[in-house]
C-alpha positions in Angstrom: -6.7 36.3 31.4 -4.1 36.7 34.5 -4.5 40.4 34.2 -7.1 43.1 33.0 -6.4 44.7 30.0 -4.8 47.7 30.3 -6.5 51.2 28.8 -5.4 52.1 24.9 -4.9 50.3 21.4 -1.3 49.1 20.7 0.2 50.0 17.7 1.6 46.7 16.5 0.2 43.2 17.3 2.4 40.1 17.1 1.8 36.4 16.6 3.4 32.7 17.0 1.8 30.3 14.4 2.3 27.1 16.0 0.6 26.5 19.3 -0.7 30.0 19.5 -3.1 30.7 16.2 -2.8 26.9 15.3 -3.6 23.6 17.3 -1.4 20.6 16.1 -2.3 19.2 12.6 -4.5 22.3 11.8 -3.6 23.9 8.6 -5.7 27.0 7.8 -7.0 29.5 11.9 -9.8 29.7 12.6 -13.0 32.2 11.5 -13.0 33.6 14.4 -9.3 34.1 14.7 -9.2 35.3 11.0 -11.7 37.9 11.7 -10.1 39.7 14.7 -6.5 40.2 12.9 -8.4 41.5 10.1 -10.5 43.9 12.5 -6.9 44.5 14.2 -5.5 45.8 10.4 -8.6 47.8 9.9 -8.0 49.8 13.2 -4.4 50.7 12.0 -2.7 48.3 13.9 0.5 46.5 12.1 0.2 42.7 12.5 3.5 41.0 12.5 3.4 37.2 12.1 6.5 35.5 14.0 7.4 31.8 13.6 9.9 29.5 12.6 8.1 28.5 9.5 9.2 29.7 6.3 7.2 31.9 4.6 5.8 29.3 2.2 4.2 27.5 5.1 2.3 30.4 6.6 -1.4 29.8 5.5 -2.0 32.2 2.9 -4.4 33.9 5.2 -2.1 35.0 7.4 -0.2 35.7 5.1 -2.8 38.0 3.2 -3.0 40.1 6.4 -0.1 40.9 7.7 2.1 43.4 7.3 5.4 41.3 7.8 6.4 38.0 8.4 9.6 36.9 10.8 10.5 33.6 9.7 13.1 30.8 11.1 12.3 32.5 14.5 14.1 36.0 13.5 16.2 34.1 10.6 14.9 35.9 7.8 11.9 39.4 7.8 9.9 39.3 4.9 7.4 42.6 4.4 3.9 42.2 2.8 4.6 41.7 -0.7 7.6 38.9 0.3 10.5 41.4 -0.3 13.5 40.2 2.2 14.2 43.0 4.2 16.8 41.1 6.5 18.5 38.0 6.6 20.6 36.4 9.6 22.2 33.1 7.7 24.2 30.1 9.0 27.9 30.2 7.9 28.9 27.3 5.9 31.1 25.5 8.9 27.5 25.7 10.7 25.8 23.6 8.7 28.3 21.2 8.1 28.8 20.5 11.3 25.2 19.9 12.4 24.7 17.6 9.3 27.5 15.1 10.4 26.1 15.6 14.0 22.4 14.4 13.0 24.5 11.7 11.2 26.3 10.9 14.4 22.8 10.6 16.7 20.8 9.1 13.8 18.6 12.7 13.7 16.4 13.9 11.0 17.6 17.5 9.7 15.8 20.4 7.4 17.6 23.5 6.4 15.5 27.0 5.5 16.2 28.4 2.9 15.2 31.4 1.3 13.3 29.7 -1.4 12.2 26.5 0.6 12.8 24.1 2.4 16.0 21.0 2.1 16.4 17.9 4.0 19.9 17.0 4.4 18.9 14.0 6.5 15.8 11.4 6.7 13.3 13.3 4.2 10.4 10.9 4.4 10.1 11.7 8.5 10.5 15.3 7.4 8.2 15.7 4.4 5.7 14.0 6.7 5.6 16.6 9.2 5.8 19.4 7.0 3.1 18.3 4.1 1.2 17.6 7.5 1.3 21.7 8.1 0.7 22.5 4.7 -2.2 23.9 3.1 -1.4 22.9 -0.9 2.0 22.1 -2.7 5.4 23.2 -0.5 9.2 23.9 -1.9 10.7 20.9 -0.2 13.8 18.9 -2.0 15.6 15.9 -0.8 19.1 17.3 -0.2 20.6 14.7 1.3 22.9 13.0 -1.7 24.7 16.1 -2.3 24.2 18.5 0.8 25.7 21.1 -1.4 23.4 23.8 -1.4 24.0 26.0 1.8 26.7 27.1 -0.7 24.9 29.2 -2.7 22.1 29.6 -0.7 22.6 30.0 3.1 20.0 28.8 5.0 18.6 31.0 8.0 17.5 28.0 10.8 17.5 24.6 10.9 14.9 21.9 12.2 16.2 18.6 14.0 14.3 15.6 15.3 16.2 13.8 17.3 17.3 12.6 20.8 16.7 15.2 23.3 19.9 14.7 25.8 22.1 14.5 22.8 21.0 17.3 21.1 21.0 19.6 24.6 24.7 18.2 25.2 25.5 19.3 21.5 24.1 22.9 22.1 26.0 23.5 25.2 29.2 22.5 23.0 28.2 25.6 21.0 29.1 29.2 21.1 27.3 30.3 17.9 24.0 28.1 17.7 21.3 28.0 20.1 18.4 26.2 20.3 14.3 26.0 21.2 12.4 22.6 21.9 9.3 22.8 20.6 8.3 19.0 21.6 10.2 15.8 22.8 13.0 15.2 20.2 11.8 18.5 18.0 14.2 21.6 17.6 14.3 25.0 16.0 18.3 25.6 15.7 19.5 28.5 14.7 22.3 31.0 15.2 22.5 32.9 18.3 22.5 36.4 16.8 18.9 35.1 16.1 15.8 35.5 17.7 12.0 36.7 16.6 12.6 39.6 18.7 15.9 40.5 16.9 13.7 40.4 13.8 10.8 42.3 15.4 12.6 45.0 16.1 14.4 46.2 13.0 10.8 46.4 12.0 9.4 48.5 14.9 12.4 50.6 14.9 11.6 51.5 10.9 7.9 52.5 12.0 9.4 54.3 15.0 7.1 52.0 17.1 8.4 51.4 20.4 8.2 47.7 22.6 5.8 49.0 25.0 3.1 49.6 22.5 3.5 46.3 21.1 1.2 43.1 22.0 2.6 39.9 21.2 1.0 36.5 21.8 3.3 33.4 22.2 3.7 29.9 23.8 7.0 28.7 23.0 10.9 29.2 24.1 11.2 30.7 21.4 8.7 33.1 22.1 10.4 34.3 25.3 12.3 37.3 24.0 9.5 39.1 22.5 7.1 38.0 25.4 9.8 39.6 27.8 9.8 42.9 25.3 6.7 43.3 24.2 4.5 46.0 26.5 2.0 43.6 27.2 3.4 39.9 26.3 0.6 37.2 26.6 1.9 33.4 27.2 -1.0 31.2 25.6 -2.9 29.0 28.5 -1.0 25.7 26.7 2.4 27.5 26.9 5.6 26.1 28.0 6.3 27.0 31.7 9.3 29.4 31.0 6.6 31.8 28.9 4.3 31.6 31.2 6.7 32.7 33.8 8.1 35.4 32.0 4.8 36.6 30.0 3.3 39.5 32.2 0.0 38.3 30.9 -1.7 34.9 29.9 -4.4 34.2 27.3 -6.7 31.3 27.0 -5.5 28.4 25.7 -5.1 28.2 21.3 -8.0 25.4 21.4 -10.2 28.2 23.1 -8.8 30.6 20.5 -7.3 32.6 23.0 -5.7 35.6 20.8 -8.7 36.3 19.5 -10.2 36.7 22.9 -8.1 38.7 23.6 -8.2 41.0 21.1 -12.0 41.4 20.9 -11.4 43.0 24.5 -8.8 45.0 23.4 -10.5 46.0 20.1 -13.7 46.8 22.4 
């Protein structure tokens, strides 16, 4: 840990999935990890769960535990028992436009929906990775004949697997998408009025908890804005350079189940 931890509990803790609770192709945290967020509930603390996951692939542990979930990286807020408590959708054009770009670059493309997840382009190279993340059965339909229902129900972020320096040149085209690399040729879109900490703090506001009391763990760019916010922001030890930069603080690596080493020093 770069830093020692400062003196006092924080009043809310907040989590990336992917990369930060979860090593790649693990499905379900670890003991270890499971135990400190539940010690973390028991001392008061709200746990937030941020990723860009929809709620149906959060592993019903976390699930279970936490207070609320931020989904599609700020996209949509879901509280305990699943109620949507905000919402930040793509406009029609939005969609529309990215579908005949992943047409254009030969990309894979998944749109979040409130109620699961659609392909709208290449679903066997999406159902793989997904079904890969997920614990049991998953709402995921093959959208790609019809592409019809962002109509009646807009998604809230998209996932895109395709050529990196065509994607990045088709981002800086775009004044109301951005987007966050999460490997080579794998991106969370969404639109730019979007981001976890967006999400995060509608919910902090409501519990009149303020950033600086906040811990948040992360490893991701799209991490950066509640690293940047949070009191005490910890970049994971496997985290992208730009988090680790920013983060004030830096835990363990996720193998080494760095959050919950963490936390057992702060719980201590």
């Amino acid at each position: 840990m770069r830093e020692r931890e400062e003196q006092g509990l924080p009043r809310a803790v907040i989590c990336d999935i992917d990369g930060t609770l979860l090593q790649e192709q693990q499905k379900i945290p670890s003991q270890r990890i499971l135990r400190c967020l539940a010690a973390v509930r028991e001392k008061g603390i709200l746990l937030i769960i941020a990723t860009g996951r929809i709620r149906q692939l959060i592993p019903s542990a976390l699930v279970e535990l936490a207070d609320y979930c931020v989904c599609g990286n700020g996209g949509l807020v879901v509280d305990h028992a699943g109620k949507i408590l905000r919402e930040t959708p793509f406009d029609a054009d939005l969609v529309e436009g990215l579908a005949a770009f992943s047409d254009k670059i030969g990309a894979a493309l998944s749109f979040s929906f409130p109620s699961g997840y659609g392909v709208y382009r290449d679903f066997p190279t999406i159902s793989r990775l997904y079904l890969g993340c997920a614990e049991g059965e998953l709402p995921l339909t093959d959208e790609s004949a019809t592409r019809t229902r962002h109509r009646t129900e807009p998604p809230f972020s998209a996932f895109l697997i395709g050529n990196e320096g065509r994607v990045y040149s088709y981002l800086r085209r775009q004044h109301r998408l951005q987007g966050a690399r999460q490997w080579q040729d794998h991106f969370d879109i969404y639109p730019v009025a979007t981001t976890k900490a967006a999400g995060i703090s509608g919910i902090l506001q409501e519990r009149s908890i303020k950033w600086k009391e906040v811990v948040a763990f992360g490893d991701s760019p799209n991490d950066l804005e509640m690293l940047a916010a949070a009191g005490r922001g910890y970049a994971m030890g496997n985290a992208c350079p730009e988090a680790k930069q920013l983060a004030r603080f830096e835990a363990p690596p996720v193998w080494e189940d760095g959050v919950a080493q963490v936390l057992e020093e702060i719980l201590r």
